[in-house]
C-alpha positions as CSV (number, residue, x, y, z in Angstrom):
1,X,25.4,-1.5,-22.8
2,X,22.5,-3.0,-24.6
3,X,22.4,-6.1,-22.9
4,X,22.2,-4.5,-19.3
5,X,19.2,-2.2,-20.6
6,X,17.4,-6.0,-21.6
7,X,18.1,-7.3,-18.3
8,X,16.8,-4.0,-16.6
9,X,14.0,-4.7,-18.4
10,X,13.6,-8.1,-17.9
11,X,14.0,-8.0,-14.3
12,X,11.8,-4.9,-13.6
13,X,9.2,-7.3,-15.7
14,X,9.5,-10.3,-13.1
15,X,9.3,-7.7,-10.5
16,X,6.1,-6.6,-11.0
17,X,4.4,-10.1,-12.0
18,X,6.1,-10.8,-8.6
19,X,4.6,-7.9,-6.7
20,X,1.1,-6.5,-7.1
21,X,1.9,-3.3,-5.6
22,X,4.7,-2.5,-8.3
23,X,2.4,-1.4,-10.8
24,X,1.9,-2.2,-14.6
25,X,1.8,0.1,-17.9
26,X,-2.5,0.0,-17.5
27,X,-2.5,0.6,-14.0
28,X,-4.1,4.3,-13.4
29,X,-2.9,7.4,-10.9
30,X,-6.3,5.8,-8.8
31,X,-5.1,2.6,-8.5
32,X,-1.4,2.8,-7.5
33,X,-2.4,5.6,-4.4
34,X,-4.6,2.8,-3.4
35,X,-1.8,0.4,-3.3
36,X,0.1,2.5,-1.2
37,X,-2.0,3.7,0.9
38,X,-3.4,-0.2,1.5
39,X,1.2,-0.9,2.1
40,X,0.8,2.2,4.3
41,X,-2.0,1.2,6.6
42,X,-0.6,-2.8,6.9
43,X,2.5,-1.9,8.0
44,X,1.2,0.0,10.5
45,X,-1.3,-2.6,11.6
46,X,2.0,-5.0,12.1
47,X,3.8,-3.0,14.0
48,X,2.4,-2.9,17.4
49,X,4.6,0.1,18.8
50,X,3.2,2.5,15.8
51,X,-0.6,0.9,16.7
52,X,0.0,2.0,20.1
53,X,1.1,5.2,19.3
54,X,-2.0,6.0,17.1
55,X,-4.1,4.8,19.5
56,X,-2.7,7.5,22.3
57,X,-2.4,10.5,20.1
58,X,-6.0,10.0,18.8
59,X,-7.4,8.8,22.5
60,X,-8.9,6.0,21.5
61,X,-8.2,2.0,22.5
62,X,-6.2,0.4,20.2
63,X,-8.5,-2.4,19.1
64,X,-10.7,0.6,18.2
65,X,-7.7,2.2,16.4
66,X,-7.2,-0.8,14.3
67,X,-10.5,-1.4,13.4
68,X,-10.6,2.1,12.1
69,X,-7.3,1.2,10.0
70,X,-9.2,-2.0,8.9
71,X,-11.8,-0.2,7.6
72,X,-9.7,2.5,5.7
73,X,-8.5,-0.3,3.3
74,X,-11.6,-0.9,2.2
75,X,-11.7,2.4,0.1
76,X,-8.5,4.1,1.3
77,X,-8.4,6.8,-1.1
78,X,-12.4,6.9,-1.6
79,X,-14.5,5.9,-4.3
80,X,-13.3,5.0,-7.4
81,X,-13.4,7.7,-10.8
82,X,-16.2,7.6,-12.9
């Protein structure tokens, strides 16, 4: 029983030096919806069908919809806390 709570452990460690967006013990509330939001918005740029989609509902082209995405990962939760 032990032993399986070590390797739990162990492999949840490797998994998150493996994957940014995983998160870490110092990461803050701030941080991790950025990462999310940043897994959000690139999936949805890589999936032409949703792209098109967006770009319909909100009547725009979708070069212009994309751009808009682009620019939301900039800062896709706003400005960081003080």
């Amino acid at each position: 029983m032990a032993a399986d709570r070590m390797n739990i452990n162990r492999s949840w460690d490797h998994i998150q030096a493996k994957y940014v967006g995983t998160g870490h013990s110092d990461m803050t509330k701030f941080e991790w919806a950025s990462n999310q939001h940043r897994d959000s918005i690139a999936s949805h740029l890589g999936h032409g069908d949703i792209m098109t989609y967006f770009a319909v509902a909100q009547g725009d082209s979708i070069g212009r919809t994309r751009y808009a995405l682009l620019e939301k990962m900039l800062q896709p939760c706003g400005p960081p806390p003080e």
